[in-house]
N, C-alpha and C positions, 0 to 999 in steps of 0.2 A: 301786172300790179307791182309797184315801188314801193318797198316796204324801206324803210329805213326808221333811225330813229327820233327822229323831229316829227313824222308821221305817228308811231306810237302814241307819242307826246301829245299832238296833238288830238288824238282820239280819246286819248285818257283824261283829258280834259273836256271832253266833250256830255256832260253828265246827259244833258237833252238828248242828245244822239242814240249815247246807251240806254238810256231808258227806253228808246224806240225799238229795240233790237230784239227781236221774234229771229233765235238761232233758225238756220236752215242749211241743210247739205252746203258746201261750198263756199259758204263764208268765212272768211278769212280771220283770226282771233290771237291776243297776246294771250302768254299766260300770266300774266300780271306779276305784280312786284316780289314774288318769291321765286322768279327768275331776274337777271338782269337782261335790260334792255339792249338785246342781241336778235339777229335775225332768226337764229335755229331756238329761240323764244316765243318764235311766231306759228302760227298752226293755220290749218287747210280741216274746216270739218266736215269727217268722212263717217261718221257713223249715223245714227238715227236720233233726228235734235231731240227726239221726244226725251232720249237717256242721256242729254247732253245740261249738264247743270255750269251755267257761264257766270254763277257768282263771284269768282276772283277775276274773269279773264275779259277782255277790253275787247269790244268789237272794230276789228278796220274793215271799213266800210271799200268797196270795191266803185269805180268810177258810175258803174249803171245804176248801182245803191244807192249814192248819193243823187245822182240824176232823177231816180225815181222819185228822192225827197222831195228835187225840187219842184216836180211837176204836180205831187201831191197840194205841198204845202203851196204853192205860188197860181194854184187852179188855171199851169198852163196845157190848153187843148191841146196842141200840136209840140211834135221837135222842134219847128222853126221858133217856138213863143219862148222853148227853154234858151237854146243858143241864141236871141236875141236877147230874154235878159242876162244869161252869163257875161255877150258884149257888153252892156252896159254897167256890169259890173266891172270888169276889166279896167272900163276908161277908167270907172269910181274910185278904182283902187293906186294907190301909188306907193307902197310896198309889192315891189318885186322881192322876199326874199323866198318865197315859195321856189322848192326842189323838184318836184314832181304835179302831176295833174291832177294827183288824189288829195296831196293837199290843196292845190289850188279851187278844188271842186269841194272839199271842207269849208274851207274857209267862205267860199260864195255859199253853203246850205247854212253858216254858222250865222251869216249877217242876213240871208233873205226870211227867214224862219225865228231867228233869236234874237235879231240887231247886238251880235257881237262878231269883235274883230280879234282878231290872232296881233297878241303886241308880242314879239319876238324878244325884245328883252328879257320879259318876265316870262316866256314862256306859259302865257296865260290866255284864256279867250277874255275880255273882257267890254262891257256892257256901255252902254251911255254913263250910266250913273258914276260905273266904275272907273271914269277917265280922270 
């Protein structure tokens, strides 16, 4: 997993996301803004989610996480229906400034699921309306 801080960012932005976020063993979580945005800010949960309260802290979603989104939300049967549509997101897209796969796999569950796009300037997800 590629944790860095455009990743953070990008999850903390993600309000849809975290609202989907049912803690469970071995997900991955910031502790939000009364740390700074540093990697040893980052955490692995290792105890039992039932005593794990994630009100301040950001969930990053792990590659299979977001993959599961998409198969959830996009009613594809198979692997091969997910990685054909992620192809054709690929083409769709023409920012390359994605660092890693966990963003780039954010970013395709932010527009298949919420029709929003990661604008790198603002550091913002933002909507049709909001262009």
């Amino acid at each position: 997993m590629h944790i860095d801080i455009k990743y953070i960012t990008m999850c903390e932005q993600t309000e849809e996301v975290q609202e989907e976020w049912i803690p469970a063993a071995g997900d991955y979580f910031w502790l939000g803004h009364k740390f700074l945005k540093i990697f040893s800010s980052c955490r692995l949960l290792t105890i039992d989610p039932r005593l794990f309260n994630p009100t301040n802290e950001v969930w990053l979603p792990t590659q299979d996480q977001l993959q599961d989104m998409i198969l959830k939300a996009c009613d594809y049967e198979t692997t091969w229906d997910l990685i054909d549509g992620f192809h054709r997101y690929l083409i769709w897209i023409d920012d390359w400034d994605f660092t890693s796969l966990e963003q780039l796999w954010l970013a395709y569950v932010m527009k298949a699921k919420y029709n929003k796009v990661w604008n790198e300037k603002r550091m913002v997800w933002i909507g049709e309306r909001d262009e």
